[in-house]
C-alpha positions in Angstrom: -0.5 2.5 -28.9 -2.4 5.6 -28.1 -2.0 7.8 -25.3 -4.7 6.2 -23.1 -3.0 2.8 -23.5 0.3 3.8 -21.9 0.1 3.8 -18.2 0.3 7.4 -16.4 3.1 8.8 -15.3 2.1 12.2 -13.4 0.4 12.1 -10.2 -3.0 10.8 -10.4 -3.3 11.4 -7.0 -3.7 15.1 -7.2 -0.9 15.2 -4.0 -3.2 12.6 -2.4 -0.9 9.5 -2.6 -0.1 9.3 0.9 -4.3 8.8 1.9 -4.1 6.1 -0.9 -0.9 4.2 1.0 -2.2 5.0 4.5 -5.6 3.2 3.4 -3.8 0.0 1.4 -1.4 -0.1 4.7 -4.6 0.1 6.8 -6.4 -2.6 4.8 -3.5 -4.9 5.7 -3.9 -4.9 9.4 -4.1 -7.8 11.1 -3.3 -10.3 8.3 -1.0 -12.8 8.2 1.7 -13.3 5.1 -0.9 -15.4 2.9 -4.0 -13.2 4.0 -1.9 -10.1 3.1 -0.7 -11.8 -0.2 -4.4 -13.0 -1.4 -5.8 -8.9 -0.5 -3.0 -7.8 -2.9 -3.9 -10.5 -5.4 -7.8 -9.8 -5.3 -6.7 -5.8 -5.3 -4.5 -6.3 -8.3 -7.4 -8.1 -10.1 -10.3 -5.6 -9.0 -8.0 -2.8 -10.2 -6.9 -4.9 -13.7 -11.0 -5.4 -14.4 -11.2 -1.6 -13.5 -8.5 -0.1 -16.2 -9.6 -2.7 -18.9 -6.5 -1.8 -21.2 -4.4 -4.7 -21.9 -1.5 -2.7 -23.0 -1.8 -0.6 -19.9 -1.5 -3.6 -17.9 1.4 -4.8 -19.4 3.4 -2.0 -19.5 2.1 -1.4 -15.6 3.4 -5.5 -14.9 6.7 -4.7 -16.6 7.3 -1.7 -14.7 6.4 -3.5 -11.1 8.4 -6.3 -12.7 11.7 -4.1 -13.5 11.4 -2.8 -9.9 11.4 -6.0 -7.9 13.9 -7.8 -10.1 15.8 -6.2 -13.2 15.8 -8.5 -16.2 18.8 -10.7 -17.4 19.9 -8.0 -19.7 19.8 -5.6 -17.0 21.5 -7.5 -15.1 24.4 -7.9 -17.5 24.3 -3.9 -18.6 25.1 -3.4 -14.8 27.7 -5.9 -14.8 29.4 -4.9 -17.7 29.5 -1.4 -16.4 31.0 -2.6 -13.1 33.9 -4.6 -15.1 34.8 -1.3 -17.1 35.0 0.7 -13.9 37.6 -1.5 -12.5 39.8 -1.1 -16.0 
């Protein structure tokens, strides 16, 4: 995988993240649950069409994935760690 298949980590914001949150939070105004899930779905895919790098995506899905629920072995890492702190 070459460097412009890997997902960026530094701030591509230039310190301009907040405008970019403000604006998504903004663009959510006034929806209900589903109307607020289909925006993010249609934003996702705009965005997906937009990067065009498969590998980018995946690692980017993984990463969102990881962050809303850690994976079975993750989950068992933590719990082992939790067994040998009681020993």
């Amino acid at each position: 995988m070459t460097s412009s298949e890997k997902i960026r980590r530094q701030d591509g914001f230039a310190g301009r993240g907040d405008d970019f949150y403000e604006a998504l939070l903004a663009a959510h105004e006034g929806l209900d649950d589903n109307e607020s899930a289909a925006l993010n779905a249609r934003l996702v895919l705009l965005l997906a069409n937009h990067i065009g790098s498969l590998p980018v995506l995946r690692e980017a899905l993984a990463l969102a994935r990881a962050g809303v629920r850690p994976s079975e072995q993750d989950r068992d890492a933590a719990s082992n760690k939790k067994q040998d702190e009681r020993k």
